[in-house]
C-alpha positions as CSV (number, residue, x, y, z in Angstrom):
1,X,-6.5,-0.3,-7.0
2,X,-5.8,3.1,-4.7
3,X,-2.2,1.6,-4.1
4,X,-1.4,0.9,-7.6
5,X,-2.7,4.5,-9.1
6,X,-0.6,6.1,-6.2
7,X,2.2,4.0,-7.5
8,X,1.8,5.4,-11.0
9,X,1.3,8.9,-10.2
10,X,4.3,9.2,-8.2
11,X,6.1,7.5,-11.3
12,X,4.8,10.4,-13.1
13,X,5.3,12.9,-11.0
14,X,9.1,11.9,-10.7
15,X,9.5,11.6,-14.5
16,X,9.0,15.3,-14.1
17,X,11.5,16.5,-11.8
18,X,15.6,16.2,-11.6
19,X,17.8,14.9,-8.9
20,X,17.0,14.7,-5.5
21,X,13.3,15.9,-5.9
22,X,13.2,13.1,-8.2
23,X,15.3,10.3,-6.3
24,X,12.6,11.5,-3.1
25,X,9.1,10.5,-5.5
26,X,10.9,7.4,-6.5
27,X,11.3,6.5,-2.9
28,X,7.7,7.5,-2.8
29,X,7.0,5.4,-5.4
30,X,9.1,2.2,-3.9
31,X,7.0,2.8,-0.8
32,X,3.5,2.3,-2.6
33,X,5.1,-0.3,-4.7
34,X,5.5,-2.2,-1.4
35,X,1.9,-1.3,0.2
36,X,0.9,-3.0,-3.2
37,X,2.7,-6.0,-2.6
38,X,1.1,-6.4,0.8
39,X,-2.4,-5.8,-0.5
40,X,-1.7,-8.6,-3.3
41,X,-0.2,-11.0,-0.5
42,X,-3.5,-10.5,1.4
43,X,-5.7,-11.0,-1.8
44,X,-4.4,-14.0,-1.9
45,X,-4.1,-15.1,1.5
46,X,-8.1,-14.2,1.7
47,X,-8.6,-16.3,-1.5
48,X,-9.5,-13.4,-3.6
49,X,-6.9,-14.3,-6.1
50,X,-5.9,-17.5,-7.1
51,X,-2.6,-18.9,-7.2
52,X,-2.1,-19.0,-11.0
53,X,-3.3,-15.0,-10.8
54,X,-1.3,-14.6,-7.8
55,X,2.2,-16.0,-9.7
56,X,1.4,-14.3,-12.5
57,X,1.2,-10.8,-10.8
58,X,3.9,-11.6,-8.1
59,X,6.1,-11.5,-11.6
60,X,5.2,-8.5,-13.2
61,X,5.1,-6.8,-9.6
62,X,8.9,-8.4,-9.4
63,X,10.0,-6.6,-12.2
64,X,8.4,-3.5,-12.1
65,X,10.7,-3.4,-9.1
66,X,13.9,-4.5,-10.1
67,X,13.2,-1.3,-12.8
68,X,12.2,0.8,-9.9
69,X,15.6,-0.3,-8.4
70,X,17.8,0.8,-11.5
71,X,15.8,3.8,-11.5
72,X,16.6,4.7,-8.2
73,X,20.3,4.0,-8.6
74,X,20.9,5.9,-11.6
75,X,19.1,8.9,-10.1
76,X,21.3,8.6,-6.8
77,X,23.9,8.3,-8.4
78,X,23.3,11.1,-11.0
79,X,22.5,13.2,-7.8
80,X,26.0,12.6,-6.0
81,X,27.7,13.3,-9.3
82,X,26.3,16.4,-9.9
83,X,26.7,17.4,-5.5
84,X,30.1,16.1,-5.7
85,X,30.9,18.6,-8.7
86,X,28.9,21.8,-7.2
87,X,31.2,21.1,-4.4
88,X,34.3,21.5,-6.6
89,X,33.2,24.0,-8.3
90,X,32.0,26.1,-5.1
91,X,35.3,25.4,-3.6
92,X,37.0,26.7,-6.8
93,X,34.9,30.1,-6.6
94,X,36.5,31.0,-2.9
């Protein structure tokens, strides 16, 4: 439960911010994202969940991350657009 509200709340927290601060809490995010999926594997390796529950969470857990994964490449590359034109511009200025 720890790994899934630490998921969230770095969700949050990079809804929030712009750029890089927020391409670094979705790597933060993708991190507890896959400490979750390890817990979930071991649930049901221990027989804690069964294999219908199991499937059924192994696809929602799938496509929160294949979100997560759009996320994080429109925010990189939203980040190297913006870099790529303070360079310009900075180079302009001398």
């Amino acid at each position: 439960m720890d790994a899934a509200l630490d998921f969230q709340e770095a969700l949050f927290h990079a809804n929030a911010l712009r750029r890089e601060e927020r391409l670094a809490r979705l790597h933060e995010a993708d991190a507890y994202l896959n400490t979750l999926r390890l817990y979930l594997r071991l649930s049901h390796q221990w027989k804690w969940l069964s294999a219908g529950q199991y499937e059924h969470v192994s696809r929602m857990i799938e496509e929160i991350g294949r979100l997560l994964g759009g996320w994080l490449r429109q925010t990189g590359a939203s980040a190297q657009t913006i870099s790529k034109e303070s360079v310009a511009i900075g180079g302009d200025e001398r």
